[in-house]
mmCIF file as Biopython writes it, N, C-alpha, C and O atoms, coordinates in Angstrom:
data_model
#
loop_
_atom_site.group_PDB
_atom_site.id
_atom_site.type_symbol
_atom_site.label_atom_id
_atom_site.label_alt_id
_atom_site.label_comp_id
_atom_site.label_asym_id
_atom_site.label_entity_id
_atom_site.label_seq_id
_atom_site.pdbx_PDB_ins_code
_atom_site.Cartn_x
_atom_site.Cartn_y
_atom_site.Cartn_z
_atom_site.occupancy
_atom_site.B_iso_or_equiv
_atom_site.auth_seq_id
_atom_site.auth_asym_id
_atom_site.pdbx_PDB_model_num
ATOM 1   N N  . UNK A ? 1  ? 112.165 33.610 119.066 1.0 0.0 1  A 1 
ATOM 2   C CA . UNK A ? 1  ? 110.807 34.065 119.263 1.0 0.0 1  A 1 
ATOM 3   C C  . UNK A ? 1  ? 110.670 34.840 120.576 1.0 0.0 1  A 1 
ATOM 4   O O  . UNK A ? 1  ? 110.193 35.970 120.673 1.0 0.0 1  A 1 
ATOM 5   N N  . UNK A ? 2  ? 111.154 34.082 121.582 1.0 0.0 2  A 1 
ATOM 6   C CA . UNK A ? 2  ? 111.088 34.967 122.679 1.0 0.0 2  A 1 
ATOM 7   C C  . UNK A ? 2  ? 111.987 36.322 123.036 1.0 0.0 2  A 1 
ATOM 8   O O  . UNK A ? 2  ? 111.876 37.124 123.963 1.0 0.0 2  A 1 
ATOM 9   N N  . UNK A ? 3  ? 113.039 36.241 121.785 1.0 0.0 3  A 1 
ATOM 10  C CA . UNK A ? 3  ? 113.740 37.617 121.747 1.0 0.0 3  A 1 
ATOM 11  C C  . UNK A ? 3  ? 112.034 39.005 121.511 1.0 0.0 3  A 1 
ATOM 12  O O  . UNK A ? 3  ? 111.421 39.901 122.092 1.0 0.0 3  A 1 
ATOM 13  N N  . UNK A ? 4  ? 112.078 38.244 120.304 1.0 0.0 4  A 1 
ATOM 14  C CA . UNK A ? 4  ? 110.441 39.655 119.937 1.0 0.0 4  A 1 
ATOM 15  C C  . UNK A ? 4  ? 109.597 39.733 120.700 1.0 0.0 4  A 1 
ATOM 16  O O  . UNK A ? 4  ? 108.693 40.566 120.650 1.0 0.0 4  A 1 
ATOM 17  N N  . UNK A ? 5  ? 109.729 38.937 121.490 1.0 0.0 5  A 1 
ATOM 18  C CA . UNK A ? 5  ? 108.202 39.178 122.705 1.0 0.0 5  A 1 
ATOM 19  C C  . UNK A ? 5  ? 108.885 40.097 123.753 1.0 0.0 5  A 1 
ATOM 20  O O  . UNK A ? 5  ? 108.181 40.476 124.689 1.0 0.0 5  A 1 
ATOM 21  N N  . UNK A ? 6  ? 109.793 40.377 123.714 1.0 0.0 6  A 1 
ATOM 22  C CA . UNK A ? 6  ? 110.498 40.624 125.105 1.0 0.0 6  A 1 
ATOM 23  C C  . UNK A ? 6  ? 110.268 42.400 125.332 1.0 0.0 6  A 1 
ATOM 24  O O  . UNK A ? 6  ? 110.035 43.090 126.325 1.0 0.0 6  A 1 
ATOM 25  N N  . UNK A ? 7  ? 110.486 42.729 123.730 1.0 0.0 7  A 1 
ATOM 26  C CA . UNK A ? 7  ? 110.277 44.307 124.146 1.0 0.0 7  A 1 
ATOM 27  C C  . UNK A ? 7  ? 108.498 44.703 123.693 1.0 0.0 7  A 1 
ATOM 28  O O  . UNK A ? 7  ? 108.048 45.848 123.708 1.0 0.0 7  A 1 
ATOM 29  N N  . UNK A ? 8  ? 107.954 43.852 123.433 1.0 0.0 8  A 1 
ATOM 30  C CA . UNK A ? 8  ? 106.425 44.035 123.749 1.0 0.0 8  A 1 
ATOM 31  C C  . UNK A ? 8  ? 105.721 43.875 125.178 1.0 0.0 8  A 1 
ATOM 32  O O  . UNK A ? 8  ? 104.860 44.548 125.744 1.0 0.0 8  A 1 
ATOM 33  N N  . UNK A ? 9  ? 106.571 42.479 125.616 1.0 0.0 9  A 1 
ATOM 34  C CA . UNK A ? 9  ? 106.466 42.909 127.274 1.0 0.0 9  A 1 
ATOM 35  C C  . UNK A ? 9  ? 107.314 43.734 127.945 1.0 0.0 9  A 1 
ATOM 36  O O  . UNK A ? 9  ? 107.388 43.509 129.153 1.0 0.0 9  A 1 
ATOM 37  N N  . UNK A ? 10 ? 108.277 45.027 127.321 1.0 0.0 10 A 1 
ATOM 38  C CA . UNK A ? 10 ? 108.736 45.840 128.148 1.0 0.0 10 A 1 
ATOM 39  C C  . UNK A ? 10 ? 107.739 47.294 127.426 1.0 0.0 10 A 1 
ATOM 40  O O  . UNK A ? 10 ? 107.952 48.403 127.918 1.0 0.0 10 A 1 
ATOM 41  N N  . UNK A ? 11 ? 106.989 47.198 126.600 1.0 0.0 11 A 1 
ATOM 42  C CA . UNK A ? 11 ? 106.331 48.435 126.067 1.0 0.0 11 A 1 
ATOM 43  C C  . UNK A ? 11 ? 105.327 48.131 126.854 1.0 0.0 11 A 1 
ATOM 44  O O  . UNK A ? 11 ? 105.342 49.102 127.610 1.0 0.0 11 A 1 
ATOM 45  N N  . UNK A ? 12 ? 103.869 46.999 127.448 1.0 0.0 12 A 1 
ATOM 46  C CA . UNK A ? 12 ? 103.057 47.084 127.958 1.0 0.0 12 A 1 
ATOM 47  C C  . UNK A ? 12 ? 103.475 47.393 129.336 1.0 0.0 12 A 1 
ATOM 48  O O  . UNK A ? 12 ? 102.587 47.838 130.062 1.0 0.0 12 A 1 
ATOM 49  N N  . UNK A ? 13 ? 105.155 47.181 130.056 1.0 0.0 13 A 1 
ATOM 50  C CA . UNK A ? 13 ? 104.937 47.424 131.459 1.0 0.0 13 A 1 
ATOM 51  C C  . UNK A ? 13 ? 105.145 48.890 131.052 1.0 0.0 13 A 1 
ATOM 52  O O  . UNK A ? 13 ? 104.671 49.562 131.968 1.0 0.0 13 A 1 
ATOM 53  N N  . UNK A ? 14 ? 105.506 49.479 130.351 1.0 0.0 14 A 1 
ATOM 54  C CA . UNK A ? 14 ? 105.933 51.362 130.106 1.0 0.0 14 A 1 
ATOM 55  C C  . UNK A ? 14 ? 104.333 51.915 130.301 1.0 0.0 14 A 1 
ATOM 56  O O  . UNK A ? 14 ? 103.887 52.459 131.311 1.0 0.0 14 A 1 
ATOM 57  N N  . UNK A ? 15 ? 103.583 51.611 129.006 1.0 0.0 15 A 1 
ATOM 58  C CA . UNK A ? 15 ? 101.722 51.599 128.802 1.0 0.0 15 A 1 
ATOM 59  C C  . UNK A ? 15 ? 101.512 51.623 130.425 1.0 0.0 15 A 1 
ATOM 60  O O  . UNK A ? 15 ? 101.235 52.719 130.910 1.0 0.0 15 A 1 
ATOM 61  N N  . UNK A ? 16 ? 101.621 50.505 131.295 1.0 0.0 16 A 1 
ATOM 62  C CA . UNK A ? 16 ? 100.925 50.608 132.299 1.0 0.0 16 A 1 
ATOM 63  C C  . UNK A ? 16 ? 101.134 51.701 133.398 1.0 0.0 16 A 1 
ATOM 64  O O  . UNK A ? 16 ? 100.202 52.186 134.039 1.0 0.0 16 A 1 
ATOM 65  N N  . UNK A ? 17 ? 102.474 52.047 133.556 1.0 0.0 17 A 1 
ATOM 66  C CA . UNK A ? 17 ? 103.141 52.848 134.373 1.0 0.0 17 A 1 
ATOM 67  C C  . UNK A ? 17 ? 102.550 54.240 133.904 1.0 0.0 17 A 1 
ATOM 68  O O  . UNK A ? 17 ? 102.241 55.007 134.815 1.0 0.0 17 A 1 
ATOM 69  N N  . UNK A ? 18 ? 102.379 54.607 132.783 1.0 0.0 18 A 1 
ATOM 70  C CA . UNK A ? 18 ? 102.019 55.605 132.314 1.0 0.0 18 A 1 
ATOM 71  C C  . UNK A ? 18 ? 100.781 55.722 133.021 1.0 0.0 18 A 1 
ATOM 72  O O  . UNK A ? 18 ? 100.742 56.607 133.876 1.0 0.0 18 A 1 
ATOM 73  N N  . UNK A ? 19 ? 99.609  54.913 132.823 1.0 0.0 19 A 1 
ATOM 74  C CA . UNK A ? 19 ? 97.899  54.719 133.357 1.0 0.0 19 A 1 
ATOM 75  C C  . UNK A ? 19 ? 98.424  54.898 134.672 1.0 0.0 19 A 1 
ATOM 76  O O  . UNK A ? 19 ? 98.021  56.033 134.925 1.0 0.0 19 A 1 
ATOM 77  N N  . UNK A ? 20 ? 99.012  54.543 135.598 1.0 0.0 20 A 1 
ATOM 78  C CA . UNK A ? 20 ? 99.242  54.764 136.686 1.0 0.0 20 A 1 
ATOM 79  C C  . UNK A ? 20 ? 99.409  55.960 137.232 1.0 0.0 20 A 1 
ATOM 80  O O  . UNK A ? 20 ? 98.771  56.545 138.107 1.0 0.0 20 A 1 
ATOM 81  N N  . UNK A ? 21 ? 100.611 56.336 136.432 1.0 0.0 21 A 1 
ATOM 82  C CA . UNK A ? 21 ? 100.674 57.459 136.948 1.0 0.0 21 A 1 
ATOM 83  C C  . UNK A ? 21 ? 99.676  58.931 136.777 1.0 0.0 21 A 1 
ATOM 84  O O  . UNK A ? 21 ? 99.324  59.900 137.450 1.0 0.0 21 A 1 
ATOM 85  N N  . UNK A ? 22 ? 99.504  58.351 135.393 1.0 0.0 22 A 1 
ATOM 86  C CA . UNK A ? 22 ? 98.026  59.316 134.901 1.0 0.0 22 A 1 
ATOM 87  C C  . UNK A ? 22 ? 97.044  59.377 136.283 1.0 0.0 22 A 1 
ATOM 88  O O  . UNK A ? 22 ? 96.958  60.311 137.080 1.0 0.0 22 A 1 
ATOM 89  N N  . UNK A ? 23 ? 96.253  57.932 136.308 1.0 0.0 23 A 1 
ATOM 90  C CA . UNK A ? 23 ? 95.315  57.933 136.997 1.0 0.0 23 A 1 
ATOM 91  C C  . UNK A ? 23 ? 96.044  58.694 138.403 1.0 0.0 23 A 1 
ATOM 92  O O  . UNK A ? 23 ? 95.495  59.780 138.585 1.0 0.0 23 A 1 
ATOM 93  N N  . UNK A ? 24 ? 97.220  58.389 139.526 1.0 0.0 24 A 1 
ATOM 94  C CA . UNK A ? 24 ? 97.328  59.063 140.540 1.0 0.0 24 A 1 
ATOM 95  C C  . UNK A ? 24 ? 97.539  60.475 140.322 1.0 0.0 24 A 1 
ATOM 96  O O  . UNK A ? 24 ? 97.237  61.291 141.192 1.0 0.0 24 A 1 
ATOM 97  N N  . UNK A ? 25 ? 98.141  60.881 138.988 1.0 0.0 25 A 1 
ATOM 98  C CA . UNK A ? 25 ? 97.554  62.764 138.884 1.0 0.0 25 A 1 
ATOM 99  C C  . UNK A ? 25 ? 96.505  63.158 139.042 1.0 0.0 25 A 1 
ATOM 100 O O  . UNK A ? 25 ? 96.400  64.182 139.716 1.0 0.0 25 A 1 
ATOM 101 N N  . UNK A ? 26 ? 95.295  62.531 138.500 1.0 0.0 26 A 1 
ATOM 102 C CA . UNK A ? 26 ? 94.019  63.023 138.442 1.0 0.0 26 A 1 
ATOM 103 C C  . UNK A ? 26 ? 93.506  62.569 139.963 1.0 0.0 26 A 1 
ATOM 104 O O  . UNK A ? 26 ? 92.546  63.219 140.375 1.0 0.0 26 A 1 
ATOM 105 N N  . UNK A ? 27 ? 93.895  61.795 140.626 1.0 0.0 27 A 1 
ATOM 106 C CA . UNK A ? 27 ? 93.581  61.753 142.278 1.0 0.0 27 A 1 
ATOM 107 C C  . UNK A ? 27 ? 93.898  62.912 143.081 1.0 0.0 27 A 1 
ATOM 108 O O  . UNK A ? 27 ? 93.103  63.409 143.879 1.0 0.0 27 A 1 
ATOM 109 N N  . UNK A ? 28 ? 95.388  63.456 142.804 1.0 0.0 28 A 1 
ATOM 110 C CA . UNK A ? 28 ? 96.180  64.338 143.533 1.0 0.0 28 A 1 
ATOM 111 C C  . UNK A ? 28 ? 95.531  65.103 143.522 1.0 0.0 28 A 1 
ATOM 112 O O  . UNK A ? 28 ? 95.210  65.635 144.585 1.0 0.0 28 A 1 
ATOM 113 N N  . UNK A ? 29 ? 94.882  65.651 141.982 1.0 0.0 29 A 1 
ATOM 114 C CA . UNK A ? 29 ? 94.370  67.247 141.285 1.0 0.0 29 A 1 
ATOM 115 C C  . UNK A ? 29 ? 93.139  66.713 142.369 1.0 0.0 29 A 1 
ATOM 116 O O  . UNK A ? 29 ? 92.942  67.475 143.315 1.0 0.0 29 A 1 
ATOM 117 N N  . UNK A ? 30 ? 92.430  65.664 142.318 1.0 0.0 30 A 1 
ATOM 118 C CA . UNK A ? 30 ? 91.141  66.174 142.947 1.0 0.0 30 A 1 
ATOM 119 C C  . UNK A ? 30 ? 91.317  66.650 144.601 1.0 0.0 30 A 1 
ATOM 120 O O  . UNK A ? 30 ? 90.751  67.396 145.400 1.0 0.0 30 A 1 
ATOM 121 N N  . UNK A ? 31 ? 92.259  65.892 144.568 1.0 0.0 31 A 1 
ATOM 122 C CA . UNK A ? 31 ? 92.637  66.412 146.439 1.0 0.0 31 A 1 
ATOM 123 C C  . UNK A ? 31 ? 93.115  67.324 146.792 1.0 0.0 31 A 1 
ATOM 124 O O  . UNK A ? 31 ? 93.066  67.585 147.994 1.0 0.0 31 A 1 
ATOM 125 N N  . UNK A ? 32 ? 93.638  68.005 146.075 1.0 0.0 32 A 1 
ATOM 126 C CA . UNK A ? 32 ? 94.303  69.873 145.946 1.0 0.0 32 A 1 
ATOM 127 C C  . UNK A ? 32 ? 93.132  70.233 145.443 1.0 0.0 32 A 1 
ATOM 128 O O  . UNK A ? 32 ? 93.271  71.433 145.677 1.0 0.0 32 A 1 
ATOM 129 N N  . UNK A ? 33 ? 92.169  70.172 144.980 1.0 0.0 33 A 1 
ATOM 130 C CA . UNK A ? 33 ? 90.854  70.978 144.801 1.0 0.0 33 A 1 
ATOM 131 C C  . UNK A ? 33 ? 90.048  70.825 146.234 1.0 0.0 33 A 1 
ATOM 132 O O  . UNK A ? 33 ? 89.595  71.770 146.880 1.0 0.0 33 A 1 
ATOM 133 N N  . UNK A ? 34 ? 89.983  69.703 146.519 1.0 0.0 34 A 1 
ATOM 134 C CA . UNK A ? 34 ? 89.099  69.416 147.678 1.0 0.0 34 A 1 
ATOM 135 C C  . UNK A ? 34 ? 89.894  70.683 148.668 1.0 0.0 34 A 1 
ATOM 136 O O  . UNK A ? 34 ? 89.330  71.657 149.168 1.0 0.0 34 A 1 
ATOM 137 N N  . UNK A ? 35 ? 90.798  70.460 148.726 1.0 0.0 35 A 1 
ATOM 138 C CA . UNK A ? 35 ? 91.783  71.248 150.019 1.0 0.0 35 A 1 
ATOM 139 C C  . UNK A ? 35 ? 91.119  72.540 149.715 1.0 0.0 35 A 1 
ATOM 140 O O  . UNK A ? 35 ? 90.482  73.193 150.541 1.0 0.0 35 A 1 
ATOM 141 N N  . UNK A ? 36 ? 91.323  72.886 148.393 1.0 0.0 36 A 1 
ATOM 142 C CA . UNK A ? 36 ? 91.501  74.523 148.421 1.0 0.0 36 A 1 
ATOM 143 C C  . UNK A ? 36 ? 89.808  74.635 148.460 1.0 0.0 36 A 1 
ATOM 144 O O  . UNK A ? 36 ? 89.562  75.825 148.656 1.0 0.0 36 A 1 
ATOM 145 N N  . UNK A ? 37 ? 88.909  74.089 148.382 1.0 0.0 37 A 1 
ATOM 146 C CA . UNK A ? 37 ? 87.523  74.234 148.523 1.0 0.0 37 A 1 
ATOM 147 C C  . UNK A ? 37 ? 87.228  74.827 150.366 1.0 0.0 37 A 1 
ATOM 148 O O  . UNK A ? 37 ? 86.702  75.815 150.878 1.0 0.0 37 A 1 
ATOM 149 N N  . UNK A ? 38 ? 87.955  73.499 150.903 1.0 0.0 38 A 1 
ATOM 150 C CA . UNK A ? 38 ? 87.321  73.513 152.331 1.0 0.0 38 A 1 
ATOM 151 C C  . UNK A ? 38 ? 88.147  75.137 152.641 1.0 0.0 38 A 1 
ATOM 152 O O  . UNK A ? 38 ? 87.406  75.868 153.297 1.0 0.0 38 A 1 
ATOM 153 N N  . UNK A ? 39 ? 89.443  75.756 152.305 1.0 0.0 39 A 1 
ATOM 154 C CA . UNK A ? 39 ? 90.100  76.828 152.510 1.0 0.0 39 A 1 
ATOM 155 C C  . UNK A ? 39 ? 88.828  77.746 152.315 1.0 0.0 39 A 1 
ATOM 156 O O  . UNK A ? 39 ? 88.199  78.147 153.294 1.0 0.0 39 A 1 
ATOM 157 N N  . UNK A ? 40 ? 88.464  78.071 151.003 1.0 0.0 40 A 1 
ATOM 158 C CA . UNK A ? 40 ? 87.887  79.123 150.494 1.0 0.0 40 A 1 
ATOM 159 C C  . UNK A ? 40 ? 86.542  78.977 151.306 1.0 0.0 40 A 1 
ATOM 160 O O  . UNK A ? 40 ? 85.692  79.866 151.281 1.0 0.0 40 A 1 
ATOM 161 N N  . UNK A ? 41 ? 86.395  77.834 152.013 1.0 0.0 41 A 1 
ATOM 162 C CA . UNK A ? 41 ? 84.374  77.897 152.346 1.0 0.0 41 A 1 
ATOM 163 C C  . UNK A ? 41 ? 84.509  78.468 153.850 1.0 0.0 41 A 1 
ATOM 164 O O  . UNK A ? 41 ? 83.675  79.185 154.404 1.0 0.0 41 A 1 
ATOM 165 N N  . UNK A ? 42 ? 85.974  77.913 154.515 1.0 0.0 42 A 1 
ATOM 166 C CA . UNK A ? 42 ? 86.321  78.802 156.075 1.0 0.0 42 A 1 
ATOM 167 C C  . UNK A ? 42 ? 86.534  80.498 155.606 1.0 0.0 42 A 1 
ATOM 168 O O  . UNK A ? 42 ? 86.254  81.371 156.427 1.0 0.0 42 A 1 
ATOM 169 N N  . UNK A ? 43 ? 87.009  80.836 154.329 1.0 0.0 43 A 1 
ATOM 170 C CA . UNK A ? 43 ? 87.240  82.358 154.479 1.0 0.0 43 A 1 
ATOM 171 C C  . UNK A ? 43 ? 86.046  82.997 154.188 1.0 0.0 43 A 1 
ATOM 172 O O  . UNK A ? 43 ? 86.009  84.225 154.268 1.0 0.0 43 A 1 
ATOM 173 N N  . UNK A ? 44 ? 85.227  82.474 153.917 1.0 0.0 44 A 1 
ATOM 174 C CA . UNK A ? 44 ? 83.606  83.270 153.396 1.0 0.0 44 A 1 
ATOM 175 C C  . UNK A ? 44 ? 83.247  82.917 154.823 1.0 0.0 44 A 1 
ATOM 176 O O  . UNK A ? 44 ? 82.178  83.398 155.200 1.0 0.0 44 A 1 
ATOM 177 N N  . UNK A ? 45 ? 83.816  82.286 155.571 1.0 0.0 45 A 1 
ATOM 178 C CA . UNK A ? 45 ? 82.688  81.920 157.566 1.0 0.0 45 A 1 
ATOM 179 C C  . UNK A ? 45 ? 82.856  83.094 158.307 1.0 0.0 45 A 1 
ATOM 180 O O  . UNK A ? 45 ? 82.026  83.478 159.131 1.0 0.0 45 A 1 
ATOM 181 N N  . UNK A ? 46 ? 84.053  83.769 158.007 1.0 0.0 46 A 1 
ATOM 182 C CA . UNK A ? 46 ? 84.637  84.380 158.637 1.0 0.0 46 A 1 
ATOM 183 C C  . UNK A ? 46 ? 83.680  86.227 158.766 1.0 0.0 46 A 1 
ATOM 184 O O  . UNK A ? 46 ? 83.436  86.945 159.736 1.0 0.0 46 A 1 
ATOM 185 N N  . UNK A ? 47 ? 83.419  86.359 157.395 1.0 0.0 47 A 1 
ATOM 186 C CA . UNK A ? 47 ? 82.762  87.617 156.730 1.0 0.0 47 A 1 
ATOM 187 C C  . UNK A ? 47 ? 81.260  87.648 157.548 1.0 0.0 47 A 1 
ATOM 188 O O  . UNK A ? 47 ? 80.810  88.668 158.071 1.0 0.0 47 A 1 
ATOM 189 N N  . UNK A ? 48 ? 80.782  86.715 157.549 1.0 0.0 48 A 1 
ATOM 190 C CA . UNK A ? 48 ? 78.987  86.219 158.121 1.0 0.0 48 A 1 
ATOM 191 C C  . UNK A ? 48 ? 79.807  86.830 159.296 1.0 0.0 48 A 1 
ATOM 192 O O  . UNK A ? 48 ? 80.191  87.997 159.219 1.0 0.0 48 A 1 
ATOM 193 N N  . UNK A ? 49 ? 80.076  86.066 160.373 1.0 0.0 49 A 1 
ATOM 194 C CA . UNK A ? 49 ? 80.198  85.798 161.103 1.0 0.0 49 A 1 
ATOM 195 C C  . UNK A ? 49 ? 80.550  87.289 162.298 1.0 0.0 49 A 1 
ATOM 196 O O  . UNK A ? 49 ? 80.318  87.408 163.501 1.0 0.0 49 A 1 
ATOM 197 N N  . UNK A ? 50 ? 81.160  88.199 161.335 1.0 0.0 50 A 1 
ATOM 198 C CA . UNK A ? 50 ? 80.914  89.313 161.852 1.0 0.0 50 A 1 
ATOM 199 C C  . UNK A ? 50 ? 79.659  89.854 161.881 1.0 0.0 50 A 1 
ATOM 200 O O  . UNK A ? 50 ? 79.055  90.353 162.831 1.0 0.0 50 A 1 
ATOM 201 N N  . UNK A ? 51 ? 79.218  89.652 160.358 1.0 0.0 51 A 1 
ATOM 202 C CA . UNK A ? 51 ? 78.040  90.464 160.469 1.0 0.0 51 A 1 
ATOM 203 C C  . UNK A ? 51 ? 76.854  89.715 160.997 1.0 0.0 51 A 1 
ATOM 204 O O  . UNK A ? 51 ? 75.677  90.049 160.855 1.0 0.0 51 A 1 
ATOM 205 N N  . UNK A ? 52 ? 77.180  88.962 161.445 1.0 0.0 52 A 1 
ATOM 206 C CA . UNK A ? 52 ? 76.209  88.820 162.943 1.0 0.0 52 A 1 
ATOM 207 C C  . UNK A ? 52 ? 76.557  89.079 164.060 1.0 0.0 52 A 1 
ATOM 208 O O  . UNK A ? 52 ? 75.700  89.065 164.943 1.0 0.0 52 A 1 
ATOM 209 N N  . UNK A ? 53 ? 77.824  89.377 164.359 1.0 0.0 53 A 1 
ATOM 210 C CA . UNK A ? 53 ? 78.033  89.905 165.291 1.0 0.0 53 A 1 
ATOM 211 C C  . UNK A ? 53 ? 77.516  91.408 165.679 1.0 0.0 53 A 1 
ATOM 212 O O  . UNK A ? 53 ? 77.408  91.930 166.789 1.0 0.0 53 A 1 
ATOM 213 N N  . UNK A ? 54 ? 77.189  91.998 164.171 1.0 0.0 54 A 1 
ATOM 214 C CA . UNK A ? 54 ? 77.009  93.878 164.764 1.0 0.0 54 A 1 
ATOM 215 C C  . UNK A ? 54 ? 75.631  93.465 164.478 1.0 0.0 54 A 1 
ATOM 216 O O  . UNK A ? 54 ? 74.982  94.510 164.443 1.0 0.0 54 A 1 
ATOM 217 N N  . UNK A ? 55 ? 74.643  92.191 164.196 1.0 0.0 55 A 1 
ATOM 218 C CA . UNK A ? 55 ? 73.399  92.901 164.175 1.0 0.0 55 A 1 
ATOM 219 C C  . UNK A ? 55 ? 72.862  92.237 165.799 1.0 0.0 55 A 1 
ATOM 220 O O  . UNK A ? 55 ? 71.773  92.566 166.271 1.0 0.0 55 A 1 
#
């Protein structure tokens, strides 16, 4: 009996590793978005920032 249980408890630790790793992709992706946000909001500072300078 405990032979058949054995690779059901090696398929739920596979299942979990998978959710894991899923879930820390979708962390990463949001933190490479965050990054490239704060990038793109300093290169639009830059454009103003003249043109207050010539008025």
């Amino acid at each position: 009996m405990a032979a058949l249980a054995m690779p059901d408890g090696a398929g739920r630790l596979v299942q979990r590793a998978r959710e894991h790793l899923c879930a820390l992709a979708v962390v990463l992706q949001h933190v490479k978005s965050h990054a490239l946000r704060r990038l793109d909001a300093h290169a639009r500072q830059a454009p103003q920032r003249l043109d207050q300078g010539v008025q």
